[in-house]
C-alpha positions as CSV (number, residue, x, y, z in Angstrom):
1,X,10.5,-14.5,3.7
2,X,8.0,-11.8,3.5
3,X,4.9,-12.1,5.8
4,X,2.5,-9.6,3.4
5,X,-0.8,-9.4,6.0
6,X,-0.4,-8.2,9.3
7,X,-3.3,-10.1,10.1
8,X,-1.8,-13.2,10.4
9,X,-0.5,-12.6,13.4
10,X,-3.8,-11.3,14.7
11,X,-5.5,-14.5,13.6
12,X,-2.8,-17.1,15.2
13,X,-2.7,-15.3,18.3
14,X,-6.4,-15.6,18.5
15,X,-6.2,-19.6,17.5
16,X,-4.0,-19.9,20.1
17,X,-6.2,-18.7,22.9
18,X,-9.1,-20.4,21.7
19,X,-9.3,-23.3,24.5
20,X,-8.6,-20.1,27.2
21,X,-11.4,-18.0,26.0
22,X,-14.5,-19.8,25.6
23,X,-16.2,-16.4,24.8
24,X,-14.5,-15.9,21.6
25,X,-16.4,-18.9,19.5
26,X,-18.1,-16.0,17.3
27,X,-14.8,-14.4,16.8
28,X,-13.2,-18.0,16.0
29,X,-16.1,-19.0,13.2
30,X,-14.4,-16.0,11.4
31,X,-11.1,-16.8,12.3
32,X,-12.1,-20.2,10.8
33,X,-13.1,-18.9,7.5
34,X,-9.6,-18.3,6.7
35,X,-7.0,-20.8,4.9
36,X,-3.2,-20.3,4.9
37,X,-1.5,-19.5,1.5
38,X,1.9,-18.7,0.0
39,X,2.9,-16.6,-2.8
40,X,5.9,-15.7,-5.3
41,X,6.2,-11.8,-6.0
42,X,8.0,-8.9,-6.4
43,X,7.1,-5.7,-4.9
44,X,8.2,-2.0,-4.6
45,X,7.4,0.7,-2.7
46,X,7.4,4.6,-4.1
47,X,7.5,7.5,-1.9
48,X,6.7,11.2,-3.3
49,X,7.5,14.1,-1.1
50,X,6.0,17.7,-2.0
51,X,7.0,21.1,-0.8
52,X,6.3,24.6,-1.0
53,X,9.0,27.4,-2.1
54,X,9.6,31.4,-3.3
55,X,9.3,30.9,-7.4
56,X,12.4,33.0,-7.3
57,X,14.8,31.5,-9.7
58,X,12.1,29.7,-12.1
59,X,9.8,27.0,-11.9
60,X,11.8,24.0,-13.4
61,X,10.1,20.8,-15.0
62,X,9.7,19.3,-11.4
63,X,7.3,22.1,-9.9
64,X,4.5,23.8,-10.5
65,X,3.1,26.9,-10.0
66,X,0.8,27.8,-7.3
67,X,-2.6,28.2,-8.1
68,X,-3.4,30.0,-5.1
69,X,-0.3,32.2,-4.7
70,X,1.3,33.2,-7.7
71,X,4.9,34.0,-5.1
72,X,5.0,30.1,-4.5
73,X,5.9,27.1,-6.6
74,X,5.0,23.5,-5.4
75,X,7.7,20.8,-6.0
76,X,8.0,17.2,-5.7
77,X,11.1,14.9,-5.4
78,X,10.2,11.0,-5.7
79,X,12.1,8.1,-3.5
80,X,11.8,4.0,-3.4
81,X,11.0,3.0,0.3
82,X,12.3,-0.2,-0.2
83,X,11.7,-3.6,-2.8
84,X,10.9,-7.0,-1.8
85,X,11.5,-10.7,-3.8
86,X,10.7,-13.9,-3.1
87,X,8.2,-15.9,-1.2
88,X,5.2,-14.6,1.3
89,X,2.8,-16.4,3.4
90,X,-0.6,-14.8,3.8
91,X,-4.0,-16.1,5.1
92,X,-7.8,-15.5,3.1
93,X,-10.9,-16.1,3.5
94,X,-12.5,-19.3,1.8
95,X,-13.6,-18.4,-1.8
96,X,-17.3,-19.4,-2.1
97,X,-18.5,-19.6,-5.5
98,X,-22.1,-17.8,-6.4
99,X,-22.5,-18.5,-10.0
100,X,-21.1,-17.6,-13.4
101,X,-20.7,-13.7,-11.8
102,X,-18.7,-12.8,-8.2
103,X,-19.4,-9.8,-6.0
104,X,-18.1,-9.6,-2.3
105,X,-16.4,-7.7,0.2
106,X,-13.5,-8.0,2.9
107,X,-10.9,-5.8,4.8
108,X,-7.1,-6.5,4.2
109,X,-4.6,-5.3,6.4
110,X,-0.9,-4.9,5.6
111,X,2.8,-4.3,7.3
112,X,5.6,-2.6,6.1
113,X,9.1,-0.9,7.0
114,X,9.8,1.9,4.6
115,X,13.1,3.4,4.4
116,X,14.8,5.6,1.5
117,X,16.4,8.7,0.5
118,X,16.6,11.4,-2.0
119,X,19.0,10.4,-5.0
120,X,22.0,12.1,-5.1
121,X,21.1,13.3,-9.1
122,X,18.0,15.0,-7.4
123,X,19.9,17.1,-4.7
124,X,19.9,20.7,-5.2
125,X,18.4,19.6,-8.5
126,X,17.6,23.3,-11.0
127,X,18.7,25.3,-7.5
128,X,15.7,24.2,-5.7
129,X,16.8,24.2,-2.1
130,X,16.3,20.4,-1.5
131,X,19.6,18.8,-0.3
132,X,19.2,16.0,0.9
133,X,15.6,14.1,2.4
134,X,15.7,10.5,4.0
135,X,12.8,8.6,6.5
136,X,12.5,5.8,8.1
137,X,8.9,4.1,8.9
138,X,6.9,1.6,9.8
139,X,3.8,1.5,8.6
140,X,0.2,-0.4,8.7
141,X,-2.2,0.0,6.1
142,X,-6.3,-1.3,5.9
143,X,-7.4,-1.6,2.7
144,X,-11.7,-2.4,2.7
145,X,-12.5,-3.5,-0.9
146,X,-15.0,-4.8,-2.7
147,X,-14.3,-7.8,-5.2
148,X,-15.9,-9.1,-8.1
149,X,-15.6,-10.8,-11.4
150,X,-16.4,-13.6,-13.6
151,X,-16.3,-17.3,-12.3
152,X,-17.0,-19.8,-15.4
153,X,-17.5,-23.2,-15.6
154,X,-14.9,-24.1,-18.0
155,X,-12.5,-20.8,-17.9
156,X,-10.1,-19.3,-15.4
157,X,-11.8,-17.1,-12.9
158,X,-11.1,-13.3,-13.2
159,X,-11.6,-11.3,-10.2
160,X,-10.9,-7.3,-9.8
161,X,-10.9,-5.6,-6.4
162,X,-11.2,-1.9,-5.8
163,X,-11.4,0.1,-2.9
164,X,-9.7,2.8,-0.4
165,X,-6.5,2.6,1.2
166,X,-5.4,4.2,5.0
167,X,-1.9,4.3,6.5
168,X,-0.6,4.9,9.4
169,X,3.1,5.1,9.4
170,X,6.2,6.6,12.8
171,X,9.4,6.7,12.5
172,X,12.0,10.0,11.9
173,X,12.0,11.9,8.5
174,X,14.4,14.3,7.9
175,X,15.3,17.0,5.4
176,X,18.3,18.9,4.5
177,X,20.1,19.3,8.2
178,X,17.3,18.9,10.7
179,X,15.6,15.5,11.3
180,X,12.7,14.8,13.2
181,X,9.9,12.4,14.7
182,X,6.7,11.5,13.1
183,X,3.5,10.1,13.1
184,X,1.4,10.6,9.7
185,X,-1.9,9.1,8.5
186,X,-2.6,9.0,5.1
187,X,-5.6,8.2,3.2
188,X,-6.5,8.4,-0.1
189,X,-9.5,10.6,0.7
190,X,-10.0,13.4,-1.9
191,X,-13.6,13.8,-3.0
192,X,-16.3,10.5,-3.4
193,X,-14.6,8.9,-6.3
194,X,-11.2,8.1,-4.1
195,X,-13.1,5.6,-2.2
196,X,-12.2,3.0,-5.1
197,X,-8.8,4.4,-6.1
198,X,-7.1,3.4,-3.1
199,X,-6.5,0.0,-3.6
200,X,-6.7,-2.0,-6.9
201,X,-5.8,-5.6,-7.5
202,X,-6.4,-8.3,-10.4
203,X,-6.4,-12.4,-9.8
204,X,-6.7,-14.6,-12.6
205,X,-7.4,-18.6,-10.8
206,X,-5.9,-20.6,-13.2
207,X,-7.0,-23.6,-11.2
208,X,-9.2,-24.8,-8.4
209,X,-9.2,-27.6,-6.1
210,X,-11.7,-28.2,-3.3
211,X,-11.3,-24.7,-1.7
212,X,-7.9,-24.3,-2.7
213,X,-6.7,-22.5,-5.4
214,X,-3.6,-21.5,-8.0
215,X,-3.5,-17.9,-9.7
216,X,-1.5,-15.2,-11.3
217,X,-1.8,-11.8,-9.4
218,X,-0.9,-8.0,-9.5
219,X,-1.7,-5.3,-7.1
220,X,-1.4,-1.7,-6.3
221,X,-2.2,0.4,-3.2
222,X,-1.9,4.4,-2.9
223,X,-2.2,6.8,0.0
224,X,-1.6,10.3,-0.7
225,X,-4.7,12.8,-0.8
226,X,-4.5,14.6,-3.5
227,X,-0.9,17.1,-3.0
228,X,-0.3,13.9,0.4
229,X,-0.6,14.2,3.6
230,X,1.4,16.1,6.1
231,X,5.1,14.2,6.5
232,X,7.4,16.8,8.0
233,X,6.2,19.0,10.7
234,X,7.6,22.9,10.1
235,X,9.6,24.3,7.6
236,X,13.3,24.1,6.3
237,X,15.3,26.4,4.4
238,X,12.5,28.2,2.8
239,X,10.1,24.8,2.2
240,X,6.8,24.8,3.8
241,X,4.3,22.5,3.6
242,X,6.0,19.4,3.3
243,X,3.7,16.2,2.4
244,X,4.6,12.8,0.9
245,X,1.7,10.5,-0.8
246,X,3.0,6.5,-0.7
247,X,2.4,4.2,-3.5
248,X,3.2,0.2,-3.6
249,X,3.5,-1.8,-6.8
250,X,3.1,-5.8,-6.3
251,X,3.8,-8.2,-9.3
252,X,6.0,-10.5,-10.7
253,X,7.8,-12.5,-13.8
254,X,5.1,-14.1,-15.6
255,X,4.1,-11.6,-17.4
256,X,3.8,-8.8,-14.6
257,X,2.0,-10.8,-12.1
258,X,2.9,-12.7,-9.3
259,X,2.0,-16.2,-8.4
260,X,-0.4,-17.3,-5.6
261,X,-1.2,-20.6,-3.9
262,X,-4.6,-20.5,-1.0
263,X,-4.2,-24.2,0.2
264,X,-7.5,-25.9,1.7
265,X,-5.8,-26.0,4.8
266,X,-7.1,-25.4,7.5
């Protein structure tokens, strides 16, 4: 069973300690606002690692050139971190209805363990000096968004949320013969516009009931920064510069979403 919001922990714990902590009724109203839900998905996680080398021997399909030095070609080499199917348990906050039109705004946080390496096809791929590249992580990500949509009468409620996406990941990457230990933060930070590129999800509620509700869903989240953000620290047989950007796809079987139940409860 996959538990998709690291939250939920956060949010038992702090049920839990209620009765101890008297001094935490404003942080229990929120606590309160949430319900418990369970959904039905697939999901896949993408990693794309970058480097810098000598263009000596060509730039093949998978690099480019350099703008800023013409001696250098940058290259990228792409990996799955890992896949997921089946059920997940979640918690969110109590959807409020505001008319025929929806516009609010909430934080989601999210845990994962990301672990992968460089396809064999892809190893020394066109001569490039790449050999071999492998990391395991864990990793948190925040995603603040803002949501809105259209919430008819008599139709299913569409809702789109956009926003940015942060991740902090450790564990040990390594590349060719040498493997190390990391810590990278990654962001989708790369001018104004990334703050709603980050994160992007669709929800259409097929039904509601009291203040529970069934709907078909599909997300996507992205930290990379442009080129990505630092991954391995130094360089390795003539690579410099090494960065990896993170991308996760969530959806399903009917029709490329995923399904989602919010109970009333609690």
């Amino acid at each position: 069973m996959r538990v998709q919001s690291i939250s939920i922990f956060f949010l038992m714990a702090l049920s839990f300690a209620r009765p101890a902590f008297a001094g935490l009724g404003t942080v229990w109203n929120y606590v309160s606002q949430y319900q418990f839900g369970i959904d039905y998905s697939n999901s896949i996680d993408y990693v794309s690692l970058s480097y810098s080398t000598p263009t000596a021997g060509g730039i093949p399909s998978s690099c480019q050139q350099d703008p800023s030095d013409s001696s250098t070609k940058r290259c990228t080499a792409g990996m799955v971190g890992g896949s997921s199917s089946g059920w997940g348990v979640f918690l969110e906050k109590a959807f409020k209805k505001q008319g025929p039109y929806y516009l609010d705004w909430d934080v989601g946080f999210g845990a994962r363990y990301l672990s992968g390496q460089l396809p064999e096809k892809d190893a020394n791929k066109d001569g490039l000096p790449l050999r071999y590249a492998s990391f395991s992580l864990a990793a948190v990500v925040a995603k603040p968004y803002v949501q809105f949509g259209i919430t008819p009468e008599f139709w299913p409620d569409i809702l789109v949320s956009v926003g940015p996406a942060l991740q902090l990941a450790m564990g040990n990457v390594a590349v060719n013969d040498e493997t190390k230990n990391v810590m990278v933060g990654t962001s989708t930070w790369s001018g104004p516009m990334s703050l709603i590129n980050g994160f992007f999800a669709l929800e259409i509620v097929l039904k509601r009931f009291g203040e529970g509700a069934f709907s078909l869903m599909a997300s996507q989240d992205f930290t990379g920064n442009g080129e990505g953000s630092k991954l391995y620290p130094g360089d390795v047989d003539g690579m410099s510069d090494i960065r990896g950007s993170f991308r996760r796809n969530t959806g399903g079987l009917a029709y490329g979403f995923g399904l989602k139940l919010v109970t009333p409860w609690p």
